[in-house]
C-alpha positions in Angstrom: 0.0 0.0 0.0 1.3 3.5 -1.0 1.3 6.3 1.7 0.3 9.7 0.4 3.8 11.1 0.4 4.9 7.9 -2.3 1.9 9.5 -4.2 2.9 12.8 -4.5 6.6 11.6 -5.1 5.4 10.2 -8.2 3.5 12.6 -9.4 5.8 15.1 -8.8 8.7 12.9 -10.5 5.9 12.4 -13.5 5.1 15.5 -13.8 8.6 17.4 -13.8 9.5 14.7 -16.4 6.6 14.7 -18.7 6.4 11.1 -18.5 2.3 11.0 -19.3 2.3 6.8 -19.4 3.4 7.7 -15.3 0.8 10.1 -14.5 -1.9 7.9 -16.5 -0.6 4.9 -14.3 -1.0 7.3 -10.9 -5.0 8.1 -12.9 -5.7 4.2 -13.0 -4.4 3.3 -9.6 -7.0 6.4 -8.4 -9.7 5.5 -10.4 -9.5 2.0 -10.8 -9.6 1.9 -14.3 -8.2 3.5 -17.8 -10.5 5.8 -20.3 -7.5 5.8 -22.5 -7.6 2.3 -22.6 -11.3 2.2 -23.6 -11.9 0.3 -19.8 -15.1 0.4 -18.3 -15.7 2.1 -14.9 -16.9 -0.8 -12.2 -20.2 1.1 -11.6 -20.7 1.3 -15.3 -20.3 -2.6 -15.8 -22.4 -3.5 -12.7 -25.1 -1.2 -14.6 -25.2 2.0 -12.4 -24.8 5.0 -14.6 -21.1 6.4 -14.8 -20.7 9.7 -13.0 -17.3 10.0 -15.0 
C-alpha cells in the first residue's frame, strides 16, 4: 500500500518529467480503471450509470 507522500513523489517525479504513461498509471491506480484504454468504470459494468 502507497502512503500519500509515495503519491505525490510520483506525481511530482511524473510531472517534472513529462512522462504522461506515469501520470496515467498514478489516474488508473486512483480511479481504478483506464478511459484511455477504452476500460469500463466498475459502476458502469455493474449497470449504475457512470458519473465520470
Amino acid at each position: 500500500m502507497r502512503t500519500t507522500a509515495d503519491v505525490i513523489d510520483r506525481f511530482n517525479r511524473a510531472f517534472v518529467e513529462h512522462d504522461p504513461a506515469a501520470l496515467n498509471g498514478l489516474i488508473v491506480e486512483a480511479l481504478g480503471y483506464s478511459k484511455t484504454a477504452g476500460e469500463v468504470p466498475p459502476a458502469a459494468a455493474d449497470g449504475e450509470e457512470s458519473r465520470a
